[in-house]
N, C-alpha and C positions, 0 to 999 in steps of 0.2 A: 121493778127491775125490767130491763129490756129485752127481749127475747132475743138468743141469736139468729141470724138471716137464713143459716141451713145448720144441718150437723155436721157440715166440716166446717165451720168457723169455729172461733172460741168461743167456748161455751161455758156461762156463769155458772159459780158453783151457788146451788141453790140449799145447801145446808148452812149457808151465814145468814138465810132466811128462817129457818125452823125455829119455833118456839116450843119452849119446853120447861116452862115458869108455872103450868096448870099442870091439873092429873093429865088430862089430853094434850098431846102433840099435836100443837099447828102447824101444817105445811102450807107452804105456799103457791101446791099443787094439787087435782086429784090424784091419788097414785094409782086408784083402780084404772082411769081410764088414762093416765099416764103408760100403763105396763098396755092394756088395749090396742094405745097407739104404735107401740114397738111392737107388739106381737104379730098384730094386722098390717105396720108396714107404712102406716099413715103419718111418717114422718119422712116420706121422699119425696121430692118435688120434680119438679122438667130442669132438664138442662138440655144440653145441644146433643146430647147422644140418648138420652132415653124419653119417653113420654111419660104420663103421670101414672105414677103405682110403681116405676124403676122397669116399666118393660121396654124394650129396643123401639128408637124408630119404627114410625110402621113403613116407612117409602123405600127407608135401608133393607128394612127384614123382608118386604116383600120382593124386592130386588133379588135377595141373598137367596131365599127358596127358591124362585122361578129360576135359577139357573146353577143351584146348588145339584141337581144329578146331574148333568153337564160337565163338574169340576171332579180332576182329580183328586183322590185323599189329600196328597202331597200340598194339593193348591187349596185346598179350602183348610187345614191345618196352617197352613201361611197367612191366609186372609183370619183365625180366629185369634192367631198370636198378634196381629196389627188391630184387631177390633180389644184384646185383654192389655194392649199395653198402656204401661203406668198403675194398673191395680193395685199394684202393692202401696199406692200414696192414698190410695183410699182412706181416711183415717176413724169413719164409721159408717155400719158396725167394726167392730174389734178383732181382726185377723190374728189366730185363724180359726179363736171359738168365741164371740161375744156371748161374754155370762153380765148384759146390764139387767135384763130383770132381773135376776137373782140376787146380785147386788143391791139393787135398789129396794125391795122387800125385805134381805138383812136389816137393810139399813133401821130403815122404817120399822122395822120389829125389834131392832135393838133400842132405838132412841125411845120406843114404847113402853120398852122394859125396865128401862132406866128411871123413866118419867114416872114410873107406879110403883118402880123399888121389887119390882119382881123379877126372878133370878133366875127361873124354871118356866120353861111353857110346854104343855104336851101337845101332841100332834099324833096324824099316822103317817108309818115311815110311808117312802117312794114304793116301794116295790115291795111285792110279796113273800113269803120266809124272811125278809133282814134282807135282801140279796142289798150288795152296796151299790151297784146300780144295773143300767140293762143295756142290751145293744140286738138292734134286729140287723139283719144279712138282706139284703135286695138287691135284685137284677133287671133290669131294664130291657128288654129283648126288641132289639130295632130292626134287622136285620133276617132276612131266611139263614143268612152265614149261622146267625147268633141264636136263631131255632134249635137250626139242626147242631148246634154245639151245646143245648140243653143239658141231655141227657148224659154226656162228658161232664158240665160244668156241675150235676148232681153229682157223680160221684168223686167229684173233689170235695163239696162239703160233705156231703156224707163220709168221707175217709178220716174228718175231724170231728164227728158226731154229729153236725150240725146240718138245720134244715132250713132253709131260707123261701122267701118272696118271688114269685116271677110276675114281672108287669109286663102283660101280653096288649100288644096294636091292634084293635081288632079287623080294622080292615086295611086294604092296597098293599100295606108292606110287605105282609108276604101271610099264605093261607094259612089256617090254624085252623087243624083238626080237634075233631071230640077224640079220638085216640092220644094226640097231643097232650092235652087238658088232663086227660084222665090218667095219662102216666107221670106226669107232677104231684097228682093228687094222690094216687096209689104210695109217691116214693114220704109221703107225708110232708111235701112241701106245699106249699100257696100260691094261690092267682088271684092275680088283682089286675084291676082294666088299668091301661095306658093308654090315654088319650083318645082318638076314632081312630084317625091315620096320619099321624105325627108330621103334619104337613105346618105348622107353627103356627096355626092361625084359630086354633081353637078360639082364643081372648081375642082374637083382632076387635070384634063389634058383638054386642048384646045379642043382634039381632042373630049372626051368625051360631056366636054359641046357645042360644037357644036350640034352633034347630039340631046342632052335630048334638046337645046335652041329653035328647031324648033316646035317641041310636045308643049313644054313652051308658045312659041308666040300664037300658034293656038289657046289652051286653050283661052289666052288675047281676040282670036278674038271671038270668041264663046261667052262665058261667058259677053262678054264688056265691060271687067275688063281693067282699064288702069293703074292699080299699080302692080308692085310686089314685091313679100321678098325671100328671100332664107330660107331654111333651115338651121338652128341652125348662122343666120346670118354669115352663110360663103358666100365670097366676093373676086372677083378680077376685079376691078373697070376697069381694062386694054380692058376688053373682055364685057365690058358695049354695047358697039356698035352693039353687036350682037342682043341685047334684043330689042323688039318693043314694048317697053312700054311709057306711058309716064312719070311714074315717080317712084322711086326705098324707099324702108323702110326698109335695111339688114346695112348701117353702122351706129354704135353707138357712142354717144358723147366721152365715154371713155367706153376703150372693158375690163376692169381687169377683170368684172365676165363672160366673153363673154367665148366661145371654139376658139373663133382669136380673140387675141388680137389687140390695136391700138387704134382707134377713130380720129374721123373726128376734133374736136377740138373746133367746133362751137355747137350752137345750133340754128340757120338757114338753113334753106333750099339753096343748091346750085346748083351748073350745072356741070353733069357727060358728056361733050359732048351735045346730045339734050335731054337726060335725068335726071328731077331733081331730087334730093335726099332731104329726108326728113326725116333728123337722127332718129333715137332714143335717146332721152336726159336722158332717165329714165330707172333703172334698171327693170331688169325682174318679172314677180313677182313666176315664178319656182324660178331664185336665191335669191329673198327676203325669199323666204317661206323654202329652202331647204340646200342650201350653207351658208347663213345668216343666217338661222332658228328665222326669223324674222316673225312674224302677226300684227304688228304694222307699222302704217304708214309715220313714222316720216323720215325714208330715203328718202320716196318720195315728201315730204313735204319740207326739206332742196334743194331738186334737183330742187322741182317748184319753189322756191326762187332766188335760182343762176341763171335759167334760165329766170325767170322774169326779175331780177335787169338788165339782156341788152335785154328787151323786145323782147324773140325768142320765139322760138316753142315747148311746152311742150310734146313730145309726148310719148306716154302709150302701153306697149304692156302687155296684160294679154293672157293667154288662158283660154279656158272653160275645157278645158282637167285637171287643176288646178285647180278650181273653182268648184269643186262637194261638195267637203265638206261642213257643216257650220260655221267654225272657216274660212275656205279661204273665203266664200262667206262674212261673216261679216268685214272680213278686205279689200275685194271691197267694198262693201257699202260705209264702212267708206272713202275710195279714192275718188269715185262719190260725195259723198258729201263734201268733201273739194272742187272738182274741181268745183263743184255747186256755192258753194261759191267765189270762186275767178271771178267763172264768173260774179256773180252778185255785188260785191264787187268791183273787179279793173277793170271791162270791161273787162276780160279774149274773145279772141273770139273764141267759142266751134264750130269746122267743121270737117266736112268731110276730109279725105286727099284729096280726088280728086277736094276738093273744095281748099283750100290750094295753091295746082298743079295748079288750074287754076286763083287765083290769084296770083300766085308769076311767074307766065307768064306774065299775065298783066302788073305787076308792071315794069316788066324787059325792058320792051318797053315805057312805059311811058315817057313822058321828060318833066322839066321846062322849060318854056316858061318866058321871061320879060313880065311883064302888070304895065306898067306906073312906080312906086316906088316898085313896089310889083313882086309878083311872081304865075303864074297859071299851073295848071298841064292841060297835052293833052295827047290824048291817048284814047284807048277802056278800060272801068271800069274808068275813071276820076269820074262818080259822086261819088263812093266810096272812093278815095285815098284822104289822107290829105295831106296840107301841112304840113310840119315841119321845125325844124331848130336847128342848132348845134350851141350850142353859149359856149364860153369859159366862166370858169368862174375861175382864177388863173390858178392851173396846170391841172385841169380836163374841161370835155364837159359836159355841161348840154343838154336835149332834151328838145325841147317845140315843140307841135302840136296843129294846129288849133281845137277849139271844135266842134263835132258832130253837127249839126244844121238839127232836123229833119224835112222833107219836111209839109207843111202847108197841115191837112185834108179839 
């Protein structure tokens, strides 16, 4: 069969290829390194607006920063709505949650199941206690404005119970104190490095991001911070290995309103190498508020659905640099408090990323064990993990998980 030219052309359905006449299921793919190539990105090509990996021109991008403080908001909000236009004809990934791995692993474990006449498969569930799935809160801080509007934008999530992410610039943008730091960490929220000094050119050349990667790491060690994001989520997953982090927040489930495009295709957390990745499934709320010219929270509300329906990871990025107003500030609230609700509602589980990081490590190691007719999980974090199980039901998988059973006071 002929491969298509990109993934916006038509694209052959490759299940009139499968074979399934043996115990084993012939594909006429790897799937391991099929799902690989969507995750890591490696199915973008050049065209006339991006370079290879889906990131921006570089002669355009360098143009656009060297005289981007120069431009009023009003004018470069103008120039980002003429750089996004036509997005929506994108037609992959999948606006405005691509679930193709997930799909395509159904698949592949259905036609499995079929093919061997088994009806039941166990596993361990996603998240810990049963929760039906998770969603981390993060803030992007770009800004001295978006600093010093910190310690307000904690106690909005805190007025919802919740504790979130600050990804601090460590340098030019604006100073960042050890008092700073310390009163994030005091309120029980998190710090993660962002980028050096969000000038977009971390990824421009190897050579370059070597040198700002080492300033980058030390930061991590200082600070304590074990996560980071890039600036304006730009990304070359190749050059991951340089980074000493333990886990990364820069690629997006699907990039249309992104400045590089692409997406990873899940909305699970994966493996970059020894670093995990912990997409973003959910639009910005700069391109809700400015490209969209949206205040209403219904985009993100369809996004937590799709991402729910294969119980992944909801995750949020706001900034407080965006968040001054009171028309932005009311249209958080209103997000907090939907996600309020699902917590309390579907068992949503509301963490940390670094808590997230540190169980989707666990998980990674864990293994079933036979016990008698049944099945046990072994491993460090077991009393948290459920069991689960994949059971067919016609041409789809249903999930069931063992119920939360909480310990005797």
């Amino acid at each position: 069969m002929t491969p298509a030219a990109s993934s916006d052309g038509n694209l052959p359905d490759l299940l009139e290829e499968v074979r399934t006449d043996k115990p084993d299921v012939q594909l006429p793919f790897d799937s391991t390194q099929l799902v690989d190539n969507l995750t890591h990105e490696r199915y973008l090509t050049n065209s006339h607006e991006t370079s290879p990996g889906g990131a921006p021109n570089p002669l355009l991008s360098e143009l656009y920063y060297s005289v981007r403080p120069f431009l009023p908001p009003s004018l470069r909000i103008q120039l980002q709505r003429m750089y996004f236009r036509g997005w929506e004809k994108i037609t992959f990934p999948a606006w405005p949650v691509d679930l193709t791995v997930e799909r395509l692993l159904e698949t592949v474990l259905l036609l499995c199941m079929k093919s061997r006449r088994i009806d039941t498969v166990p596993f361990i569930w996603f998240w810990p206690d049963g929760a039906s799935s998770a969603a981390i809160l993060t803030h992007d801080v770009e800004t001295a404005q978006g600093r010093d509007f910190c310690p307000r934008l904690m106690d909005i999530d805190e007025s919802f119970g919740f504790r979130t992410s600050f990804q601090i610039v460590p340098e030019k943008r604006y100073s960042v104190t050890a008092a700073f730091l310390q009163e994030i960490r005091d309120r029980g929220h998190e710090i993660n490095v962002q980028d050096l000094n969000h000038d977009g050119k971390l990824f421009r050349d190897r050579q370059r991001f070597l040198s700002r990667v080492k300033a980058i790491n030390e930061y991590g060690r200082v600070w304590k911070a074990k996560g980071f994001r890039s600036a304006v989520l730009y990304r070359n997953l190749n050059w991951y290995d340089a980074l000493e982090f333990e886990y990364d927040m820069s690629v997006p489930n699907v990039g249309h309103l992104e400045a590089q495009r692409g997406g990873c295709c899940t909305p699970f957390p994966y493996f970059i190498g020894r670093i995990l990745e912990l997409p973003l499934t959910t639009t910005q709320d700069y391109s809700l508020f400015h490209i969209l010219r949206e205040h209403r929270i219904d985009l993100w509300k369809a996004q937590a659905r799709l991402v729910m329906e294969k119980h992944g990871l909801l995750s949020l990025l706001t900034h407080p640099d965006y968040l001054l107003d009171n028309r932005a500030q009311s249209t958080y609230r209103a997000l907090l408090a939907f996600v309020a609700e699902l917590e309390s509602e579907y068992k949503m589980w509301i963490a940390l990323p670094n808590q997230v990081n540190e169980w989707w490590r666990q998980r990674s190691k864990m293994t079933l064990v036979p016990d008698g007719n049944g099945w046990r999980i072994e491993g460090p974090g077991k009393e948290r993990a459920r069991l689960a199980y994949a059971k067919l039901d016609g041409d789809r998988l249903l999930y069931t998980r063992e119920a939360f059973v909480p310990a005797a006071s």
